[in-house]
TITI-206971 format. One line per 5 residues: number of its first residue (from 1); for each residue z, x, y of C-alpha. Coordinates in Angstrom, 1 decimal, always signed. Each point is the difference from the previous one (the first is absolute). Example, Ala and Ser with C-alpha at 12.3 -4.5 7.8 and 13.67 -1.06 7.14 Angstrom:
2
1	+7.8,+12.3,-4.5; -0.7,+1.4,+3.4
% end
This chain:
280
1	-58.3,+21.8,-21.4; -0.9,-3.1,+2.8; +0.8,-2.1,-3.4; +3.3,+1.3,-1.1; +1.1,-0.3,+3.6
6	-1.3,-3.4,+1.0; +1.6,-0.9,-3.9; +3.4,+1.3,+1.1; -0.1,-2.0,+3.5; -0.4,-3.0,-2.2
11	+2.4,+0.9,-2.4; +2.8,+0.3,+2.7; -1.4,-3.1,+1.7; +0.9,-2.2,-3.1; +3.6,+1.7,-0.2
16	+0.4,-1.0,+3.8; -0.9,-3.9,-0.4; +1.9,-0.1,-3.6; +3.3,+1.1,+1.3; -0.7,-2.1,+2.9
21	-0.8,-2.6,-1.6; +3.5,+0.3,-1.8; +1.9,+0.6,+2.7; -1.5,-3.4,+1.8; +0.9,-1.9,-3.6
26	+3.2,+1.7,-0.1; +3.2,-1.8,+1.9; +1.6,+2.1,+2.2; +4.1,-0.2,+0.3; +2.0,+1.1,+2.6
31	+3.3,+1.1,+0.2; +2.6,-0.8,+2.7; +1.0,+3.1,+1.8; +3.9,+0.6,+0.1; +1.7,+1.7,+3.1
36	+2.7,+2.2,-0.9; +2.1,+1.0,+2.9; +1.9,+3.3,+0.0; +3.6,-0.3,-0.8; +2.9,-0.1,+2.5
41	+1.6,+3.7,+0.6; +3.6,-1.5,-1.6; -2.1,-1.0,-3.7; -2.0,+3.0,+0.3; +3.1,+2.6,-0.2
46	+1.5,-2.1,-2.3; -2.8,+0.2,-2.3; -1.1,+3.8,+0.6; +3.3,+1.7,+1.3; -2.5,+0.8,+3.3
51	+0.5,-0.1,+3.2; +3.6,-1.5,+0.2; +1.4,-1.9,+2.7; +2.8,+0.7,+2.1; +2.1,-2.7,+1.6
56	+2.1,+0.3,+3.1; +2.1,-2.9,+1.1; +0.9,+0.2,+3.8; +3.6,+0.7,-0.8; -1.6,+3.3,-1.1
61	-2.6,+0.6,+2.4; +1.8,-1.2,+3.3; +3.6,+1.4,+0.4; +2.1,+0.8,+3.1; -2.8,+0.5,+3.3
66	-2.3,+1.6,-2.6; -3.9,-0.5,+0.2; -2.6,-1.1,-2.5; -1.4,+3.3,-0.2; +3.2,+1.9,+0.2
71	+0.8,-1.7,-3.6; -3.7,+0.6,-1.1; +0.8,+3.7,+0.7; +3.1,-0.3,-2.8; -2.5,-1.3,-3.0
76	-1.5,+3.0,-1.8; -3.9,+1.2,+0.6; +0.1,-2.3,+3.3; -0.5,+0.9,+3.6; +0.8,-2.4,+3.1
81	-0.1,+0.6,+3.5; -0.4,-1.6,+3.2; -3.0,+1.0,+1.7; -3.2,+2.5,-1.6; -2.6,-0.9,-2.2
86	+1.3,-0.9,-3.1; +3.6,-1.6,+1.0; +0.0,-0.1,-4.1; -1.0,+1.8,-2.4; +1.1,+0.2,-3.8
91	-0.5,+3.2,-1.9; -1.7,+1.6,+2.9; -3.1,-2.4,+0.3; -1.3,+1.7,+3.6; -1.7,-2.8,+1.2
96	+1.2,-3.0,+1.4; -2.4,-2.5,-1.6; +1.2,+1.3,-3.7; +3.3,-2.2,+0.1; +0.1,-3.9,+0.1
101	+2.1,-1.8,+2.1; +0.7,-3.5,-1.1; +1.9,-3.1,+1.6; +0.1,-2.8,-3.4; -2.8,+1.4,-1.3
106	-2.0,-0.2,+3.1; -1.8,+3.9,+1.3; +1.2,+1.2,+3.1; -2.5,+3.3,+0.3; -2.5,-0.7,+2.4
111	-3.2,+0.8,+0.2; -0.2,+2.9,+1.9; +1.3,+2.1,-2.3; +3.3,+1.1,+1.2; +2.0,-1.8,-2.0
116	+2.7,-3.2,+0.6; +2.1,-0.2,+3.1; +3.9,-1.2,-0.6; -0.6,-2.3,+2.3; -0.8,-3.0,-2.4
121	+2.6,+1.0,-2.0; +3.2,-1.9,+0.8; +3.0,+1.9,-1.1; +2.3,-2.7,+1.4; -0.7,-2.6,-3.3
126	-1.2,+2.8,-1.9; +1.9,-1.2,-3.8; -1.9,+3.6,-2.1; -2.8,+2.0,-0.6; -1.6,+1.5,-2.5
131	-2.1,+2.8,+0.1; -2.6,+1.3,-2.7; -0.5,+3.3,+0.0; -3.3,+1.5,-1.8; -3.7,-1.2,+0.5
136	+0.3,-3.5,+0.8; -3.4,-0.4,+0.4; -0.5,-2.3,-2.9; +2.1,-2.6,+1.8; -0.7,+0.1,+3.5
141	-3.5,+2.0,+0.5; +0.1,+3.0,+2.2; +2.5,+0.7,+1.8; +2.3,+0.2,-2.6; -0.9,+3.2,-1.3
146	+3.0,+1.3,+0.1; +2.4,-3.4,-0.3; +1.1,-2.9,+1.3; +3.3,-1.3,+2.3; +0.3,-3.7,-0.8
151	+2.6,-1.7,+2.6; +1.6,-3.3,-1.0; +1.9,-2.4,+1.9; +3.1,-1.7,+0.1; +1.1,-3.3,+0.5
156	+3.2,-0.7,+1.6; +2.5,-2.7,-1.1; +1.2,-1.0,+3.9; -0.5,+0.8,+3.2; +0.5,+4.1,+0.5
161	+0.1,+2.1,+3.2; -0.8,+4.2,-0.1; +0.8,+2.5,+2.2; +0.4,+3.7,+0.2; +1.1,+2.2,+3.1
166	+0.0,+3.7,+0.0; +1.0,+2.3,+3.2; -2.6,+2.2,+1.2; +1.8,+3.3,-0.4; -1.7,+1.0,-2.9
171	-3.6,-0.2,-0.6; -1.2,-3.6,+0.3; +2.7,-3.1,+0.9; -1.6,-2.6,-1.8; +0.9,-3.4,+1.3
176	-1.2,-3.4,-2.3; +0.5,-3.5,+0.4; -1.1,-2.8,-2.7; +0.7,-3.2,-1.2; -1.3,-2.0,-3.0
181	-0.1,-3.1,-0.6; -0.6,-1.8,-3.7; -0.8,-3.3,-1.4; +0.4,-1.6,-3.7; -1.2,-3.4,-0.9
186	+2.5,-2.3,-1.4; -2.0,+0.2,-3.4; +0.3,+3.6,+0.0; -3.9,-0.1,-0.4; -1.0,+1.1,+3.9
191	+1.2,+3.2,+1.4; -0.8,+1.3,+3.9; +1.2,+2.2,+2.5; -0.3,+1.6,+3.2; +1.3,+2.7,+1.6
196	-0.4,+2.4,+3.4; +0.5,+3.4,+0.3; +0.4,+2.5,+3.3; +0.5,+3.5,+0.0; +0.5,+2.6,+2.6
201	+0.0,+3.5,-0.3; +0.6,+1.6,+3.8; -0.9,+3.6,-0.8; +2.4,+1.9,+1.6; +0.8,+3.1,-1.5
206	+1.4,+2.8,+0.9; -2.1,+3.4,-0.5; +0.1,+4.4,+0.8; -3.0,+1.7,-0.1; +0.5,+2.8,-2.7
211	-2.2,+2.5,+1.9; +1.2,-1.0,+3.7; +2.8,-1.1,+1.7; -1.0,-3.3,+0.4; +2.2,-3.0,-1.1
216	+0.7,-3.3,+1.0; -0.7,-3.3,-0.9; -3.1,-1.7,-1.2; -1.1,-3.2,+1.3; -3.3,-2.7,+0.2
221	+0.1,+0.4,-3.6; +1.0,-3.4,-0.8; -1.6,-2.7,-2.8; +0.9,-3.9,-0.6; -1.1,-1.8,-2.4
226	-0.1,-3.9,-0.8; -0.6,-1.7,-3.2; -0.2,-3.7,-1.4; -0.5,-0.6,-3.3; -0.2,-3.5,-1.6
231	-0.4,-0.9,-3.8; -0.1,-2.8,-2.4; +0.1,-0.9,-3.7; -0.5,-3.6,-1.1; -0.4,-1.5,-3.6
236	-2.5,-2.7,-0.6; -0.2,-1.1,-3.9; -1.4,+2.7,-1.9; -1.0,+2.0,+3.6; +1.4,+2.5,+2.0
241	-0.8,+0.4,+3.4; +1.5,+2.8,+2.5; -1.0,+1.1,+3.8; +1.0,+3.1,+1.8; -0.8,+0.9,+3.7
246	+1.4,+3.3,+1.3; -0.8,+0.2,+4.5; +1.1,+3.2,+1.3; -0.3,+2.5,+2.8; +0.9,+3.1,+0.9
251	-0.2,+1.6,+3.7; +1.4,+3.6,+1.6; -0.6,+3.3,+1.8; -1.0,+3.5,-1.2; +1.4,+2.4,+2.4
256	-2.1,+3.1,-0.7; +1.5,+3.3,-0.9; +2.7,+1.4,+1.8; -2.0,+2.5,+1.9; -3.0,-2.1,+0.6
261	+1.3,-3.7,+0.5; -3.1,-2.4,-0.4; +1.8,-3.7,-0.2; -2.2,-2.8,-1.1; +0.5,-3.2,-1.2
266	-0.6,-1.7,-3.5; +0.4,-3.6,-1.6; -1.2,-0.9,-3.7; -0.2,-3.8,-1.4; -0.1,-1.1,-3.0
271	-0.3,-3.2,-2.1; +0.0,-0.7,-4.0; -0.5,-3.4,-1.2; -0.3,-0.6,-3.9; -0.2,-3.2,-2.2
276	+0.0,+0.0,-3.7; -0.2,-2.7,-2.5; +0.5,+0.4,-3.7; +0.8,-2.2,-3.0; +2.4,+0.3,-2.8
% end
């Protein structure tokens, strides 16, 4: 028994130093390893009919005194509002980390979780967006669950001034102020512009208690907000190079309730800066 054991150790031993001896004889090749990156979301639907995308030029999204989110609210299985946790949601995603806000392809969700605040958006050289609704995930990691809000902007062709006033009698009398300014090269080949944006919204509204008599007028509920954005495009041979810097912030009141008025005070900055170089 010790003999057919000790004959079978030996056996195994010769197998071990033959195929290592072949494998040390042998030349080993190597392959170079080949990233494949994921597709845009544009060649993506056009290949598999999934997940289409919807674009929305400002002439659509922004008309009259309207509000980004009041156009959101007009695009089927989307949800926009103000204030809350989400401010949007598309097919009923619940939480606000489930859809993507983008400014040229750069994320806007923070990373606490509640989602991205419009205050790095600038609507004022806003040219479309396009929004992806579906799991987005495959595109832009987690918190695109639910889709994506891609925001593009616009260059101007001269010098442009925006401005909006509304009277207070209704709900909110939104007051805005802007002005853009653009430069092209000579060549065509170097784009840039700058622009500066204030807004006021005084908070005034009017208001009657539906289970009392009181009524009135509502104030200290007022919110300005200032924004500069600056961008840049410039062609060098075969390479593309492009800059973007959003500064903005945002500072107001909360009055409380009406039946327990608590004011405090609240201010929110914000900055996005983003370079990107590609070549065709």
């Amino acid at each position: 028994m010790r003999s057919c054991f000790s004959q079978t150790v030996a056996t195994f031993a010769l197998l071990g130093a033959s195929v290592s001896a072949s494998v040390s004889q042998a030349q080993i090749q190597t392959q170079p390893v080949e990233i494949i990156e994921a597709a845009p979301p544009a060649v993506f639907s056009e290949r598999s009919g999934y997940w289409p995308t919807q674009e929305f030029s400002t002439d659509t999204l922004l008309q009259d005194s309207s509000t980004l989110n009041d156009r959101w609210n007009s695009v089927p299985g989307v949800q926009a509002r103000e204030g809350g946790s989400p401010t949007l949601s598309i097919r009923g995603s619940a939480q606000a980390d489930r859809v993507l806000k983008l400014f040229e392809g750069a994320a806007l969700n923070m990373a606490d979780g509640v989602g991205a605040s419009d205050l790095l958006i600038p609507t004022e050289v806003m040219s479309q967006a396009s929004i992806l609704k579906g799991p987005a995930s495959v595109f832009y990691g987690t918190s695109a669950m639910s889709g994506a809000v891609d925001h593009r902007l616009r260059y101007f062709e001269r010098v442009a001034f925006k401005g909006a006033l509304a009277d207070d009698s209704g709900t909110f009398g939104t007051r805005s102020i802007g002005v853009i300014a653009p430069h092209v090269s000579l060549s065509g080949s170097t784009r840039a512009q700058a622009s500066l944006f204030h807004e006021n919204r005084p908070g005034r509204f009017k208001f009657k208690s539906t289970t009392s008599d009181a009524e009135g007028r509502r104030f200290d509920n007022s919110t300005e907000t200032t924004r500069a954005t600056m961008a840049g495009d410039t062609q060098l041979g075969k390479w593309h190079l492009g800059a973007r810097l959003i500064a903005a912030t945002a500072e107001g009141e909360n009055p409380g309730s009406l039946y327990f008025p608590f004011l405090s005070s609240f201010q929110n900055t914000g900055t996005l800066a983003t370079v990107e170089a590609s070549r065709s």
